[in-house]
C-alpha positions as CSV (number, residue, x, y, z in Angstrom):
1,X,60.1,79.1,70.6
2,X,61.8,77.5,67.5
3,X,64.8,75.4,68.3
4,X,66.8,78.1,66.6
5,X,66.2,80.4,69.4
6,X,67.7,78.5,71.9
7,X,72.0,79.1,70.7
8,X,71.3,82.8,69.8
9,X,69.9,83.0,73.6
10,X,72.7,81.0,75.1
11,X,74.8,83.3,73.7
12,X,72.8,86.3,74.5
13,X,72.6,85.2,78.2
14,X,76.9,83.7,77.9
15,X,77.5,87.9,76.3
16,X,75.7,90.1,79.3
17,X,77.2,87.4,81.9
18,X,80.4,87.4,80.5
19,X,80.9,91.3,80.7
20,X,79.1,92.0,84.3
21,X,81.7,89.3,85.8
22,X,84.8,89.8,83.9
23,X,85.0,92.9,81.3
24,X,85.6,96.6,82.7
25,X,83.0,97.5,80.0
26,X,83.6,100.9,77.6
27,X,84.7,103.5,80.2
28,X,84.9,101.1,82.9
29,X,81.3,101.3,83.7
30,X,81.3,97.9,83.8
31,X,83.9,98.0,87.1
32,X,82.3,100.9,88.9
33,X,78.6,99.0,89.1
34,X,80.4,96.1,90.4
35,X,82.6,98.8,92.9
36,X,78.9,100.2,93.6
37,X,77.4,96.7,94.1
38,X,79.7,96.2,96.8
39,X,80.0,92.8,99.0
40,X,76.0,92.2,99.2
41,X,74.2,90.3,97.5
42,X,74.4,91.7,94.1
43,X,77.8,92.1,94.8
44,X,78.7,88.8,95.3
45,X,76.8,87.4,92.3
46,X,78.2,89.5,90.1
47,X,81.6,88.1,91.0
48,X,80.3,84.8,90.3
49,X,79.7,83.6,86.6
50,X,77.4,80.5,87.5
51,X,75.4,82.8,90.5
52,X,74.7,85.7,87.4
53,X,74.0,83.4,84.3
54,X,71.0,82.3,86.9
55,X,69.3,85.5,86.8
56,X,70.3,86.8,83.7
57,X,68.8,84.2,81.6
58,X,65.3,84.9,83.4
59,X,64.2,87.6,81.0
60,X,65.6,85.2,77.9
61,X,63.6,82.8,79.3
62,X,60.6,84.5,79.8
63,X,61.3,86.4,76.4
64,X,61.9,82.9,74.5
65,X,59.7,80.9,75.9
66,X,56.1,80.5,74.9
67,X,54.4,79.2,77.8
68,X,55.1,79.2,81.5
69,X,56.7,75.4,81.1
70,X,58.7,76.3,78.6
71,X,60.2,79.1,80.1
72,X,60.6,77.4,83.3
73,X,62.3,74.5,81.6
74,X,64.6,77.2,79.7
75,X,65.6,79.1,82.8
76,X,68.3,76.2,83.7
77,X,68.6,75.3,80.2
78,X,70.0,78.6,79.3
79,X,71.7,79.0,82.1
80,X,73.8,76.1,81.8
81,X,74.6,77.0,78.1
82,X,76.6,79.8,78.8
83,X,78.4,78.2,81.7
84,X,79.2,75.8,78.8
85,X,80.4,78.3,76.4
86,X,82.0,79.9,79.4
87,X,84.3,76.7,80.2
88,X,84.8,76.7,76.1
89,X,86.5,80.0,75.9
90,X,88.0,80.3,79.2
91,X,91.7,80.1,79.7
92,X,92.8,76.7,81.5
93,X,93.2,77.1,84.9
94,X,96.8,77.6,86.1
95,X,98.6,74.2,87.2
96,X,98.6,74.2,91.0
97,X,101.6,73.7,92.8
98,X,102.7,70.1,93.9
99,X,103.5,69.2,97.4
100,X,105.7,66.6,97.5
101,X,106.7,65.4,101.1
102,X,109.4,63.4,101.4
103,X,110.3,61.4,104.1
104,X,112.4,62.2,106.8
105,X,115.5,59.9,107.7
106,X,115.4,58.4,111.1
107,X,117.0,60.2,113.6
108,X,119.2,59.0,116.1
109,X,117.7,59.9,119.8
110,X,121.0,59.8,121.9
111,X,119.7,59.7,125.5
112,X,121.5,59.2,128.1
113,X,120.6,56.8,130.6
114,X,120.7,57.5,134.6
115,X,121.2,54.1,136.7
């Protein structure tokens, strides 16, 4: 693999990653395999960006690669490009709220006392 491979597959793996986990797809097809997919196994990684980009830079990998090392050192490599890109271009999180406590004044205890 030349080095120039690697950012075209990075973005290759960030693209098919990006559009199982949060695009509807043309006609919603996108949203019905994920319906479809359910809450197994493929359902659940396809509700998780850093779960998917796993497997879907195996056949960039393997594609990429050109010999079993390299592809096996490309498998994370990839991989963690896309989460990159995916951090990149994602909107900031929203601000969480703040819980401030404040403290309490002292009570008075009025007890009354039996002799």
């Amino acid at each position: 693999m030349t080095l120039a491979w690697f950012p075209i597959a990075v973005l290759g793996v960030w693209r098919i990653t990006h559009l199982l986990v949060a695009e509807d797809g043309p006609a919603d097809v996108v949203v019905r395999i994920r319906r479809a997919a359910g809450s197994g196994l493929i359902g659940t990684a396809l509700d998780c960006f850093y779960c998917l980009s796993l497997w879907i830079a195996v056949p960039f990998a393997i594609v990429t690669g050109g010999n079993w090392l390299e592809r096996a050192l490309l498998w994370p490599a990839l991989s963690g490009g896309a989460i990159i890109v995916e951090r990149l271009t994602a909107p900031p999180p929203a601000t969480p709220a703040v819980y401030i406590e404040h403290e309490q004044p002292e009570r008075e205890v009025n007890a009354v006392v039996k002799s």
